[in-house]
C-alpha positions in Angstrom: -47.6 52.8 -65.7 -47.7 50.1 -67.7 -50.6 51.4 -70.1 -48.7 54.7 -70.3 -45.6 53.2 -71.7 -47.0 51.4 -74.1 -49.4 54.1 -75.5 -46.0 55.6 -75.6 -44.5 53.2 -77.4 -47.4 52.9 -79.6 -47.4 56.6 -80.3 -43.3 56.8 -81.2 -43.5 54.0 -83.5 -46.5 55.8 -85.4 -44.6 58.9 -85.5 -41.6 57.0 -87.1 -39.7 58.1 -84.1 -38.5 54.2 -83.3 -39.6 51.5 -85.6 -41.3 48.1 -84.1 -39.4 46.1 -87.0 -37.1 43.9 -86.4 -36.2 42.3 -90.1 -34.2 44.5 -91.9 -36.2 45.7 -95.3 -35.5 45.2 -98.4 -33.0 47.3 -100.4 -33.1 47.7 -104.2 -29.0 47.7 -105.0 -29.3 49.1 -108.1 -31.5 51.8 -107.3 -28.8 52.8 -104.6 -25.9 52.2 -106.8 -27.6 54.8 -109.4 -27.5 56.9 -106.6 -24.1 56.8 -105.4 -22.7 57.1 -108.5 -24.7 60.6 -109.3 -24.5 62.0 -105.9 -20.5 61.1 -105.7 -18.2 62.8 -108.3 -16.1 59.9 -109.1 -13.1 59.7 -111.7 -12.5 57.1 -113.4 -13.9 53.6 -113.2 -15.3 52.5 -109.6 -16.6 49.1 -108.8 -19.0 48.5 -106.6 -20.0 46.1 -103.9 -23.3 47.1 -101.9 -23.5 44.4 -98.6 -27.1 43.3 -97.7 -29.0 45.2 -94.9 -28.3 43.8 -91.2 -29.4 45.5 -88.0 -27.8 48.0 -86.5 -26.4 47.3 -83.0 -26.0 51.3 -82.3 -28.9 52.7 -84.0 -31.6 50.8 -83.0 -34.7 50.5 -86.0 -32.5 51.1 -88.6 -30.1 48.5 -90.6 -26.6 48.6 -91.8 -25.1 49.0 -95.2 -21.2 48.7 -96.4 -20.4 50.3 -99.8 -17.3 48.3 -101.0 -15.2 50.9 -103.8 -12.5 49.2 -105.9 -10.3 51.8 -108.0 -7.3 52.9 -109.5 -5.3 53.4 -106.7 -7.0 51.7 -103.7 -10.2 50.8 -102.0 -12.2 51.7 -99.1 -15.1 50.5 -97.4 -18.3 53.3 -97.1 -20.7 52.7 -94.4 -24.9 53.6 -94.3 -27.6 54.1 -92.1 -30.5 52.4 -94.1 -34.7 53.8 -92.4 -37.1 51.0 -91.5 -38.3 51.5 -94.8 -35.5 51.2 -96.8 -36.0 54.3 -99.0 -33.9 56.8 -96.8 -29.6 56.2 -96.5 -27.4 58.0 -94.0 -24.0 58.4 -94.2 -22.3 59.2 -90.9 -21.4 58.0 -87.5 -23.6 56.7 -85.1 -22.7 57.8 -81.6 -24.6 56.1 -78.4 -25.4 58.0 -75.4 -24.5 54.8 -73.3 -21.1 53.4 -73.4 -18.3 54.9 -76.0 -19.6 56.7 -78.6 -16.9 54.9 -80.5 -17.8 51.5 -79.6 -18.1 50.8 -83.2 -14.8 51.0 -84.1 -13.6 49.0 -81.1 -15.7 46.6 -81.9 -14.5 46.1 -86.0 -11.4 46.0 -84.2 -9.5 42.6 -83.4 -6.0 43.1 -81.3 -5.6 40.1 -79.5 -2.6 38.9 -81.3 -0.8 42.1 -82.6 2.3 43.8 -81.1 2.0 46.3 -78.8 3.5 48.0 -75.8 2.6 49.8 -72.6 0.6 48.2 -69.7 -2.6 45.8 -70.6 -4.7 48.2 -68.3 -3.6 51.6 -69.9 -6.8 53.9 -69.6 -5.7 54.7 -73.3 -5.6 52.5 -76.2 -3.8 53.6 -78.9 -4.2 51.3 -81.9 -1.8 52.8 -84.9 -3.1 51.4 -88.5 0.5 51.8 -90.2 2.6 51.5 -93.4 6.3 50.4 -93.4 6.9 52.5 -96.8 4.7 55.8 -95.5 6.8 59.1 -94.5 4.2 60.2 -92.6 4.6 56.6 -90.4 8.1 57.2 -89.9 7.5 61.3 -89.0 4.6 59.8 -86.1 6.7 56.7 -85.1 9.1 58.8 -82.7 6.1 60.3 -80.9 4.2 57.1 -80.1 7.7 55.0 -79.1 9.2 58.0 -77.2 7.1 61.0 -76.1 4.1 59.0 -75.5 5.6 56.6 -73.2 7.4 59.8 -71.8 4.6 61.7 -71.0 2.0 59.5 -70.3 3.4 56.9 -67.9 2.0 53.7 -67.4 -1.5 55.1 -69.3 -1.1 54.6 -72.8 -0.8 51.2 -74.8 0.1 51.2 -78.4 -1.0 48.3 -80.7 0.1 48.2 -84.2 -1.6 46.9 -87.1 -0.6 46.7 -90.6 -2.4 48.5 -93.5 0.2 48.4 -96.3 -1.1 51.3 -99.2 0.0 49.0 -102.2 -1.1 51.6 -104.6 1.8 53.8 -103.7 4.2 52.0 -101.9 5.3 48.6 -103.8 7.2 46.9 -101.2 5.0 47.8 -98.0 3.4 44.7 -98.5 6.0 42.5 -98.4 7.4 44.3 -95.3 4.4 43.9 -93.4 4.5 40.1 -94.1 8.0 40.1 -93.0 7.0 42.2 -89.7 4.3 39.2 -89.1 7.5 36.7 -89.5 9.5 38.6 -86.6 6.1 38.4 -84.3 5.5 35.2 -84.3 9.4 34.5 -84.1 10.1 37.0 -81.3 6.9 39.2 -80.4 9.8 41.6 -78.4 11.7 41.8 -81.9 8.9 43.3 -83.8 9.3 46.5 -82.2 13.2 46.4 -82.7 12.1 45.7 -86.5 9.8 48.5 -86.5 12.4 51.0 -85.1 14.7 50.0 -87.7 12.4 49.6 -90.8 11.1 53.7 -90.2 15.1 54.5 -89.2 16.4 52.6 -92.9 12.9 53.6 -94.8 14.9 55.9 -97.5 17.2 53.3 -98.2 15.1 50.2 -99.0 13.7 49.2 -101.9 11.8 46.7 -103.4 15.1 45.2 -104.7 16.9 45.3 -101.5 14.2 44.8 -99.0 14.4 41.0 -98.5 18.0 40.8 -97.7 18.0 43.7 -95.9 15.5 42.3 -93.3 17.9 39.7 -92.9 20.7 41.0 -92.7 19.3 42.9 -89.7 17.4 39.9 -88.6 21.3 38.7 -88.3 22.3 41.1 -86.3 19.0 40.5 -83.7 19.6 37.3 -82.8 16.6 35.7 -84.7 16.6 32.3 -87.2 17.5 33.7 -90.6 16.7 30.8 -91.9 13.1 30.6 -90.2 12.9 33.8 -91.0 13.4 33.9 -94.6 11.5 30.7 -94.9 8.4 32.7 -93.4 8.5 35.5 -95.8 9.0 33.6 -98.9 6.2 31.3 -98.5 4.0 34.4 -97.6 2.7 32.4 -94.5 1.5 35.9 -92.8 0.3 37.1 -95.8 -3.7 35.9 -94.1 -2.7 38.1 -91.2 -2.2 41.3 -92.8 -5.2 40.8 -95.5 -7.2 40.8 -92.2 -6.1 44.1 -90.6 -6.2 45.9 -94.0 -10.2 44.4 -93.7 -10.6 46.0 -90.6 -8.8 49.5 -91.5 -11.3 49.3 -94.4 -14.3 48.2 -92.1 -13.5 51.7 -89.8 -13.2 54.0 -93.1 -9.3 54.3 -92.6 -8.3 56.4 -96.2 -4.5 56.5 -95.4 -1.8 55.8 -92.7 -1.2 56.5 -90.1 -4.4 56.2 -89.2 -4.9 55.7 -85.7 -7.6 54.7 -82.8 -7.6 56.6 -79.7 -10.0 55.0 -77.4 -12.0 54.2 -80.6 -12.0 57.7 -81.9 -10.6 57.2 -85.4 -8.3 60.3 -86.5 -5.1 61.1 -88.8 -1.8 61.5 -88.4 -0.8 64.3 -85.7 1.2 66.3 -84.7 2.9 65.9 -80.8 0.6 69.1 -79.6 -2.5 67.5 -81.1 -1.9 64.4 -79.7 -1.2 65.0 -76.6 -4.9 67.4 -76.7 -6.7 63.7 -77.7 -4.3 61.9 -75.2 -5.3 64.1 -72.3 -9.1 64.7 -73.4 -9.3 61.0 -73.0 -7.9 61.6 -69.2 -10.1 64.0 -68.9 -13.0 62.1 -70.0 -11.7 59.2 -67.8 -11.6 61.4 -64.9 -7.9 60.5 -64.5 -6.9 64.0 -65.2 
């Protein structure tokens, strides 16, 4: 048996079916620069940042590239599929028949110090990418605070992590430092923060945001002056570069983006969600 499988092996690896390398090859960046910029219809200038090849943990034989795109108006991280032989790039997801086919994600994915709520054990992981200044974060925040815990008792645990779109919203930023500040004064209070923030979102401003936070820290029973302290020195300002990082690292292009289980998706409506919620059941066998 053992003769077989390696003649087997032998034969897949001639048939470029699996590849025996293990280094990852060599990568001409300019040559795949070229290429990205004529096969993508891009409008106005784009920097580019090609990473160098490393081996792919779910697609054995072939290495992994990330495409980092700077332009007017935001950036976003593009990932590759490189072949053994470095001429051939794919552009996609790369789904394992072992394990979750979204273990990727999960594992760009660092939530052991962000708020959440909903048991530890929950079957379903809910991990909500989000933007203090984004309508569409405020329309979804009612459905994962309320109806989720509502419908799906005890089985869903919601995380959130901060990916401010500074682009378009000029005072999301400085909100999500300030939502780091409550955290780490009260990790109870961040929640009570985030209900209010959505609740007052058309009537803050860049202007009135800083005073308005305390004013309602205040009211909360946190230190003001702690507080205030934390968000002018920017002293969570670390924090929230690293979960933008991430939201980049899983292709998040605009909030709410969220992680169900892994499976990266858009903002969605309560029948949608509840589909993903239960498919995940489902899956589970808890449904």
């Amino acid at each position: 048996m053992k003769i077989i499988s390696t003649l087997v092996a032998v034969w897949l690896t001639a048939a470029g079916l699996v590849s025996a390398q293990t280094a990852p090859p060599k990568l001409d960046k300019t040559k795949l620069e070229n290429l990205l910029r004529y096969t993508n219809i891009f409008r106005g200038k784009v920097d580019m940042e090609i990473s160098d090849p490393r081996p792919s943990k779910y697609a054995p034989g072939f290495s992994e590239i990330t495409v980092h795109l700077k332009f007017d108006g935001g950036q976003r991280d593009d990932q590759y599929l490189l072949s053994p032989d470095g001429q051939t790039i794919i552009k996609g997801d790369a789904w394992s028949l072992a394990g979750s086919p979204f273990q990727a994600n999960i594992d760009k994915v660092s939530t052991k110090d962000d708020p959440s709520f909903g048991p530890a054990n929950a079957p379903v992981t809910i991990v909500e990418f989000g933007d203090f200044q984004c309508p569409d974060c405020k329309a979804e925040a009612p459905l994962l605070r309320e109806a989720v815990p509502l419908s799906f008792e005890n089985k869903v645990r919601v995380i959130f992590k901060n990916f401010p779109l500074e682009s378009i919203h000029p005072w999301a930023r400085a909100a999500a430092i300030a939502s780091r500040c409550v955290y780490h004064q009260d990790a109870a209070a961040f929640w009570k923060f985030y209900d209010w923030d959505y609740d007052r979102q058309p009537d803050l401003t860049g202007e009135n945001l800083t005073e308005s936070i305390l004013a309602w820290a205040d009211k909360s029973g946190l230190d003001r002056t702690k507080l205030k302290g934390c968000m002018e020195t920017k002293a969570t300002e670390a924090e929230v570069d690293a979960s933008i990082a991430e939201a980049h690292a899983i292709g998040a292009g605009g909030t709410p983006t969220l992680l169900i289980n892994g499976r990266r998706i858009g903002g969605l409506q309560w029948q949608d969600l509840q589909l993903v919620i239960n498919m995940e059941l489902q899956h589970l066998g808890l449904k």
